[in-house]
N, C-alpha and C positions, 0 to 999 in steps of 0.2 A: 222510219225514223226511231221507233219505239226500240225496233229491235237494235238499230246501232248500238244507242242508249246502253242497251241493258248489254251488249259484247262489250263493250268500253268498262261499263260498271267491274266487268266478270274478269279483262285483262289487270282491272287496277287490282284488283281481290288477289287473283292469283299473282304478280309481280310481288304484290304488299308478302303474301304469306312465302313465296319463294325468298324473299329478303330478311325474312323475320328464320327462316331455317337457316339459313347461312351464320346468321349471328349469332343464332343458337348452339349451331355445329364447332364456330369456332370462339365460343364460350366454354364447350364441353371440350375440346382441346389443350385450351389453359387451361380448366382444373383438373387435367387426366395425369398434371407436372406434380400431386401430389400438394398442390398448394389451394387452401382454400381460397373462393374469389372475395371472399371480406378482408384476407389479408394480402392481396394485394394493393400495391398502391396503383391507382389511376393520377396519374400526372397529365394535364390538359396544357403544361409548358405558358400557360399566363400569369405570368407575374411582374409587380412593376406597375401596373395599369393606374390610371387617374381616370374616373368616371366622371362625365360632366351631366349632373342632371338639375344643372339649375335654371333658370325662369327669365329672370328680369336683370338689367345691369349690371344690379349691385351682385348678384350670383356670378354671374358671367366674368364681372371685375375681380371677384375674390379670384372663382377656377384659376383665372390668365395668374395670377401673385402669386398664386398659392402653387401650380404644378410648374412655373418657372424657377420658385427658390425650391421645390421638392426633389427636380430634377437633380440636384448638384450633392446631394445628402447620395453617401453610397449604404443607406436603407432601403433607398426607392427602390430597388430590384427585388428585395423579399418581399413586398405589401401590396394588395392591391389596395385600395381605396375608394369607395366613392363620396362625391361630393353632393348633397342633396340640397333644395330651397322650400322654404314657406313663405313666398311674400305677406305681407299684411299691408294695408293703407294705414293702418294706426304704426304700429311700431317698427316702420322700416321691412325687413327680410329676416328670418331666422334661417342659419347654414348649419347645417351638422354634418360631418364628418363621421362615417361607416368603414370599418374594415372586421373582414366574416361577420356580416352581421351584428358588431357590437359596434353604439354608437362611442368614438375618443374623443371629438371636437362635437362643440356647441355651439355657437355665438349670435347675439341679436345684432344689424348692421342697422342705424338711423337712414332714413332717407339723402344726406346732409354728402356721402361718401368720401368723409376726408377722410377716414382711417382705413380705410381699405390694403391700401398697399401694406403698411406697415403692419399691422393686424395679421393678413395671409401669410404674410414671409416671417411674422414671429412663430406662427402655429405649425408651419411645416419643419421649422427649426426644432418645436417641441417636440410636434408628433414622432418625427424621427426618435429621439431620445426614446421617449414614454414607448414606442412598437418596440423597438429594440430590447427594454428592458424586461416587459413584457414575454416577450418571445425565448428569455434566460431563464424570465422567474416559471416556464411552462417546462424548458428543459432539465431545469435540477431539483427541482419541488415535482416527485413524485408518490404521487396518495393512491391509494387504491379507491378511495371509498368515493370522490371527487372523480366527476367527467375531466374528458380535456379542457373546455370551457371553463372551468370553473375553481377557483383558487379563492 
C-alpha cells in the first residue's frame, strides 16, 4: 500500500515537471521571435463580463437592473465589471461597483427596496459614460512620470 502511495506520489512529480518543461520550451520559443515576454500582450479574450457577487435580494435585485440596462449600452463589450455587497441589518446593503480593481460605483440600498430598479438602470447609464471617458482620458493624456493607473 505504502509503495503504491509513494509510485502515484512519483508519477504526479514527474507529469508535474514534464508539464512544467513543455511550458518552459514553449516560452523560450516565443521569445527566441526577438520579442521580449513583458512586451507581449497576453489577451485572455474576456471582456464584457458582469460579475455577480452579491448576498441578499437587494444585491441580487440591483445585479438583475443593473446588467439588464448594461447590456444595451455598446460600452458593455470593453469593461469587465464586478458587482460586490455588504449587507448590514442597520443600514440596508452597501453595493459597489469594480472595474481592474478600482472601485466607480458606490451606493447604500435601505431595507424598504423601492428604489432599486430605478437606481440600477440610472448607474449603468452613468458607468457607461464615466468607463468611456475614462478609457480617452488614459489614451491621449500620456506622462511618463505616472503609471497607467494613474492620472
Amino acid at each position: 500500500m505504502r509503495a503504491a502511495r509513494l509510485s502515484m506520489h512519483c508519477r504526479f512529480f514527474v507529469l508535474a515537471t514534464l508539464a512544467l518543461a513543455g511550458w518552459h520550451c514553449a516560452a523560450a520559443q516565443q521569445l527566441e521571435g526577438g520579442e521580449s515576454f513583458d512586451s507581449q500582450v497576453i489577451d485572455d479574450g474576456v471582456q464584457g463580463v458582469v460579475i455577480d457577487r452579491t448576498i441578499t435580494f437587494i444585491g441580487r435585485s440591483f445585479f438583475s437592473y443593473f446588467s439588464g440596462e448594461w447590456i444595451n449600452h455598446p460600452a458593455q463589450g470593453k469593461f469587465s465589471l464586478s458587482i460586490h455587497e455588504r449587507p448590514s441589518a442597520r443600514t440596508g446593503s452597501i453595493i459597489w461597483i469594480e472595474n481592474e480593481r478600482n472601485v466607480v460605483y458606490r451606493g447604500v440600498f435601505s431595507p424598504a427596496r423601492s428604489a432599486i430598479e430605478s437606481t440600477a438602470k440610472g448607474v449603468a447609464q452613468m458607468l457607461a459614460g464615466r468607463l468611456e471617458e475614462e478609457m480617452l482620458r488614459r489614451q491621449l493624456i500620456v506622462n511618463p512620470d505616472l503609471a497607467e493607473d494613474e492620472w
